[in-house]
N, C-alpha and C positions, 0 to 999 in steps of 0.2 A: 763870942756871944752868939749865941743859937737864933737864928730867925724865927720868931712867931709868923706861922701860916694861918689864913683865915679860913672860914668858916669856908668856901667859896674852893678852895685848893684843897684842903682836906678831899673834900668830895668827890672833885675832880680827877683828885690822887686814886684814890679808893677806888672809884671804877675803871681808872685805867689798870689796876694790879685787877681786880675781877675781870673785865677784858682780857687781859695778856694771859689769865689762868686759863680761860675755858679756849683762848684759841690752844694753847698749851696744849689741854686735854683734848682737841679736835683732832693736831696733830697725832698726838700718841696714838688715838683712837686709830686716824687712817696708818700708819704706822704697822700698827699692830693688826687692821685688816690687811695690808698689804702684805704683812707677813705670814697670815695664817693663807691668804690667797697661793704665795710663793709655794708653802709647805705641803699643801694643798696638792699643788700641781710636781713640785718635787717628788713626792710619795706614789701618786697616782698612776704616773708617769710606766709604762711599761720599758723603758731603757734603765739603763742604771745608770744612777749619777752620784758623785761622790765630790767634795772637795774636800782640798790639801793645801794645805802651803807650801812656800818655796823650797823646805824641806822637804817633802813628799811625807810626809806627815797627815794623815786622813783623821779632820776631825767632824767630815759630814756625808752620811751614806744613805741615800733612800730607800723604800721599802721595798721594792723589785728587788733591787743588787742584794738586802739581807734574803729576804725569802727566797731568794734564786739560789744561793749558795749553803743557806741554813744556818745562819747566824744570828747574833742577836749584837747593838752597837754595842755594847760593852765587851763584845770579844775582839773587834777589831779598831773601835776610835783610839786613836792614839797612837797609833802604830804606823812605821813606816808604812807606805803602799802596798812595797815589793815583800813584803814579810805578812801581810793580810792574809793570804791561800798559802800558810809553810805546808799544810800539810799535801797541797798539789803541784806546786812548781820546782822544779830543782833548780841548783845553783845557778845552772846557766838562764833560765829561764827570769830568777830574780834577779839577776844581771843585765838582761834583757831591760827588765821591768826599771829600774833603778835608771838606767842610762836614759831611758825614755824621758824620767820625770826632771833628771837634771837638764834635757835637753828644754824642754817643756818650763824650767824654771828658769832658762837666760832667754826664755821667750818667744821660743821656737815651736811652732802648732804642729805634734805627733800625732802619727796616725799608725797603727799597726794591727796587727792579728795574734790572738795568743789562744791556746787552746791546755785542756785540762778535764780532768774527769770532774762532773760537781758530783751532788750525795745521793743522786740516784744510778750513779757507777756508770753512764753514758759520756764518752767523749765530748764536749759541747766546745764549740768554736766562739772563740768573742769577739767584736770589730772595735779596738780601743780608741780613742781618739783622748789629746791633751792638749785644753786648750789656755795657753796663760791670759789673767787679764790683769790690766797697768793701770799706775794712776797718769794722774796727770803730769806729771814728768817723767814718763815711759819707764816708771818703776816694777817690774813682776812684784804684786803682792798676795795672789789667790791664784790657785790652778782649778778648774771646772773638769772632772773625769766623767766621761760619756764611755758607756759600753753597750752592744748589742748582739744579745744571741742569734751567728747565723749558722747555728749546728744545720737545720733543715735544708738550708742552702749551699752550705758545704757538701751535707750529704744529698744534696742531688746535683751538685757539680761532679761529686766522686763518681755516683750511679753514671753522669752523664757522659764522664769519662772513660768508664768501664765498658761503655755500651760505644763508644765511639769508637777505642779499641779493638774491641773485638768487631764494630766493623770493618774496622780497617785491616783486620787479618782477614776478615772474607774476602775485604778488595785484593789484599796484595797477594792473595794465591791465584788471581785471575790472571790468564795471559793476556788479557786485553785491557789497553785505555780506559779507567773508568772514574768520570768528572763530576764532578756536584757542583754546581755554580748555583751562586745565591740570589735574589732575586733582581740584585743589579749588574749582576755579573761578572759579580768578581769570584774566584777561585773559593770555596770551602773545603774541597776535601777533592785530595789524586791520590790514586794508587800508585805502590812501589813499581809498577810496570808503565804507568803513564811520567812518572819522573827519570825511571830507565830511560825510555824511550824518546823523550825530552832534553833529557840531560842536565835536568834540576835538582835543586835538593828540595823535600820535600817543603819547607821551609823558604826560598826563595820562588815560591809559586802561589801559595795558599796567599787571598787578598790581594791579587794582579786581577786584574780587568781582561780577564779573555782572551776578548775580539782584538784588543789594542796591544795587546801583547806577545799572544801567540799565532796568531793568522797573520799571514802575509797580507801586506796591504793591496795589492788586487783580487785579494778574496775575502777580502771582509765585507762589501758590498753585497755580493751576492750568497753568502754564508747569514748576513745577518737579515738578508730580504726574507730567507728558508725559518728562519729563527723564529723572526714575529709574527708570521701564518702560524706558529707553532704556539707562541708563547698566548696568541691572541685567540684561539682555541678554534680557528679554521679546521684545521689536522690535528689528530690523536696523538702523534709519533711520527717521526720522521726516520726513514729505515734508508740501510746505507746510501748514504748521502755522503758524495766523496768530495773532502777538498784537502788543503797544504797545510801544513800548523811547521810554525819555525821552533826549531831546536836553539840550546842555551848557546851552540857554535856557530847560528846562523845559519842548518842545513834547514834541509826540507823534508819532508815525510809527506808522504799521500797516505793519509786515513779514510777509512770507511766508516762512517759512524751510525750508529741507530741513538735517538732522543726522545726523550720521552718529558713531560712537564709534572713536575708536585705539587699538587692542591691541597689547599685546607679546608676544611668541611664548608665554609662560605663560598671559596672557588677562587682563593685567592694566591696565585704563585707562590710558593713557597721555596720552590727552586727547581730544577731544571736536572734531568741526570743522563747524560751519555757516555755510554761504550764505545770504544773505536777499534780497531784491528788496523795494526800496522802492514798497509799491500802496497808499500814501495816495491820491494824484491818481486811478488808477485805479480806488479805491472809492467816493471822495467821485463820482467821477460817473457809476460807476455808482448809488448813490444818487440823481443829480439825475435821472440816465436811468429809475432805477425812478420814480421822483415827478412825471416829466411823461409816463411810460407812464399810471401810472394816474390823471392830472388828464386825460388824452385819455382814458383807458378810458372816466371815469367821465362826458366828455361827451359820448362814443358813445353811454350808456347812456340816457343823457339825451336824445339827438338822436332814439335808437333809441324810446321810451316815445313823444316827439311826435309821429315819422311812423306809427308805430304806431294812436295816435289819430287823426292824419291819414287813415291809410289805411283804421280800421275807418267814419269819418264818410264817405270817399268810395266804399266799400264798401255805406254802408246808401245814398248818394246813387245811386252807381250802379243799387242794387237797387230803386229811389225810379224810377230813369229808364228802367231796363229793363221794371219795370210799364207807365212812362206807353207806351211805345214799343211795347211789345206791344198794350196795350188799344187804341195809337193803330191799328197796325197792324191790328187788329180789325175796328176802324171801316170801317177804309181798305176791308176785305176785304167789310165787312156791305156798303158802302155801294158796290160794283163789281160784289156778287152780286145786290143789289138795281135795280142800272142794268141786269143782263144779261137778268134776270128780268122785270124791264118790258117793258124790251124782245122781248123774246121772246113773251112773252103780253099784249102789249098794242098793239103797235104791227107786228111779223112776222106777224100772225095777218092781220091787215089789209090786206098787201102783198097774200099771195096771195087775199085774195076782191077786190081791186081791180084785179090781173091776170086776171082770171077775167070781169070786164065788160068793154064794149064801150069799148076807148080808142081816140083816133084816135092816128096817130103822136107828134105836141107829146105830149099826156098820158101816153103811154107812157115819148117820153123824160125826162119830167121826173120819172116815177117811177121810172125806172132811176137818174138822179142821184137823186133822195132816194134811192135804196135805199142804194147806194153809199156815199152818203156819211154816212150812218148808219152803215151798216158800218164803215168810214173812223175813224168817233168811238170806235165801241165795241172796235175790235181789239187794242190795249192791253190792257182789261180780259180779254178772250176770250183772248190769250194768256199770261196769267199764268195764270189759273182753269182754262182746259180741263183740264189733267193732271190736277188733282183730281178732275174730274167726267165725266172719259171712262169711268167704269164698270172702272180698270183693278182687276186683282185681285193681291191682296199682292203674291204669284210674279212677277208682270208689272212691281208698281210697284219690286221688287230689281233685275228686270233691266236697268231703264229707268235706274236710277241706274248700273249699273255699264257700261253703255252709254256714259251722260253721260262716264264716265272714259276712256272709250279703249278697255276691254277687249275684245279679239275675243271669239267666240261659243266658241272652243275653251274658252279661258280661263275664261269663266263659266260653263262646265259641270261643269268641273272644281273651282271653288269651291262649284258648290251641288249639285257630285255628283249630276248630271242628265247626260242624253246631250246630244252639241252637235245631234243634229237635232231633242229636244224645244226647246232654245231658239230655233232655227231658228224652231219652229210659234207662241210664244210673239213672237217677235219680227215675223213674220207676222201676229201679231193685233193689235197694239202700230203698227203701221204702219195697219193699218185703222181702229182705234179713233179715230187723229189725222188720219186725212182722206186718208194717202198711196196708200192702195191699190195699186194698181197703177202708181204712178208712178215714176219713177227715182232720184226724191229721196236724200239721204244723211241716214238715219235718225238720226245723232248728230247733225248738222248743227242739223236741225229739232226735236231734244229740247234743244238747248242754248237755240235761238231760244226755247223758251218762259222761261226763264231770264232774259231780257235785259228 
């Protein structure tokens, strides 16, 4: 039996179903703003966005990802993922694609890079990412695909690359050390001759810390005092500036480096670049070169102190034989003044009182030979001595020397600032005193003879 409701419930009834209707209709309302918001922002969206199911099944593609590629949804809803672009991906590549979405469907968040020509015949590079979302009991029910064109960023990694290379063939033709350190100092870029030289691969250097790595620790204090004058913009460049850097074996090398800093238009480090020349060999010999300089200096000094000695003993020898040779000469001179001297008064004195008596011819000639040849004996000594003992006077005995030389009579007037016809008178008496007189004789001639 049906219950009769009153007037009072009816009513009551009633506006609760027109209540319950219009919250209804509020819902749907925000619902359906909420969704026009989503699509909104889905389409707008400069990424591409697509979902799939756990299939890989695409049944939702926004307006970027179609107009990027040139499609329209009816070419591709419905369709696997990996079969979307048949006409740019080959097998391996939808393979690629496929693996992705299944890893992506047991709930695994992909990330990868795929690349393909789109329809303006440019290689474009895409950043994929796949992300699952779950319900509430970590079920995968919807895959989210995100894509982003980084063609421009590929192709200025390529350029960057290109250009990095072929720096690094300008460094590695260098023979010297040549470093790029970044602005914390760690390693960005050595040449094939600074990993020679090191004994690194190029590869276990690049993003090491320098100072902490390749200087020895009692030069990195003072290497990195030189550093911050430099980096702090005290100094332009720092030019060879030599210290140690350790090798991959633990040796050492002595570099000579020149450094220079890289600003950027504000003045802001950008990194730092030096050169080095490897002058181990170079200093080790100079080293050797300075070490047999002074084991020769020091037996110069030595050789020098001997003959030194040497020569002060043949100094006091010599002054030893210049006595004897004098006092001999003395002798020589006593004992030629003493032969003159006898003779003179002892045996000439005699000649002429035994000319003076009555000789017959014989006795006469045999005292012309004795005279003669006494003469004969003693003329040697008569011409070394006479000059001494001709009575010349000072004036006479200058001119007789400058005589000896050659000088005409102009000449030595002019030196001893006398007129040429007093030495005329002086050489006029100079010719009498030695015996020439009036004879034709050549007065230098006969002053050399006494010489001989």
């Amino acid at each position: 039996m049906t219950q009769k409701l009153t007037y009072e419930e009816l009513e009551h009834r009633v506006k609760k179903l027109e209540k319950d209707e219009s919250e209804h209709k509020k819902t749907e309302e925000a619902l359906r703003e909420s969704e026009e918001r989503f699509r909104a922002i889905f389409d707008q969206t400069f990424q591409f966005i697509g979902l799939m199911n756990i299939e890989g099944i695409l049944i939702e593609a926004n307006r970027a990802s179609l107009d990027f590629y040139g499609i329209s949804e009816s070419d591709v809803m419905g369709m696997p993922f990996w079969e979307t672009l048949w006409w740019t991906h080959s097998p391996e590549q939808q393979n690629t694609l496929r693996d992705a979405v299944n890893r992506a469907a047991s709930g695994e968040f992909v990330r990868f890079e795929a690349s393909h020509p789109a329809p303006d015949g440019v290689l474009h590079y895409v950043d994929i990412s796949i992300k699952p979302l779950k319900d509430e009991a970590g079920n995968v029910y919807l895959l989210i695909l995100e894509g982003r064109d980084i063609t421009e960023r590929k192709q200025a990694e390529e350029a960057l690359r290109k250009e990095r290379d072929k720096a690094q063939q300008y460094l590695d033709i260098a023979g010297v050390i040549l470093v790029v350190l970044n602005a914390d100092q760690t390693v960005a870029l050595i040449n094939k001759k600074g990993c020679e030289i090191l004994g690194y691969e190029e590869s276990e250097i690049i993003g090491k810390k320098w100072f902490d790595n390749i200087l020895p620790e009692r030069d990195r204090e003072r290497t990195w005092a030189s550093f911050c004058e430099l980096i702090a913009g005290n100094v332009k460049q720092i030019e060879f500036f030599e210290n140690n850097v350790l090798t991959k074996n633990n040796e050492e090398r002595l570099i000579a480096w020149h450094n220079a800093v890289i600003r950027n238009d504000e003045g802001e480090i950008i990194a730092t670049l030096s050169s080095g020349e490897d002058i181990t060999r170079r200093k080790l010999a100079e080293e050797e070169l300075q070490k047999s300089y002074d084991e020769l200096e020091s037996r110069v000094e030595e050789r020098t102190r001997e003959l030194e000695l040497k020569t002060q003993s043949l100094e006091e020898l010599n002054t030893a034989m210049n006595v004897l040779l004098k006092k001999r000469e003395e002798d020589k001179t006593e004992v030629e003044q003493n032969v003159m001297t006898n003779v003179r008064e002892l045996i000439e004195p005699y000649f002429d009182k035994i000319k003076k008596t009555k000789l017959d011819d014989h006795q006469k000639a045999f005292l012309n030979i004795l005279e003669s040849n006494l003469n004969e004996i003693v003329s040697p000594f008569t011409r070394r001595l006479s000059l001494k003992y001709l009575s010349l006077t000072p004036k006479e005995i200058q001119i007789v020397n400058m005589i000896k030389i050659g000088y005409p009579s102009k000449k030595i007037a002019n030196l001893m600032n006398i007129s040429p016809r007093t030495v005329d008178t002086h050489r006029k008496n100079i010719r009498s005193k030695i015996g020439l007189g009036q004879k034709k004789a050549n007065l230098r001639s006969h002053l050399l003879a006494y010489e001989q």
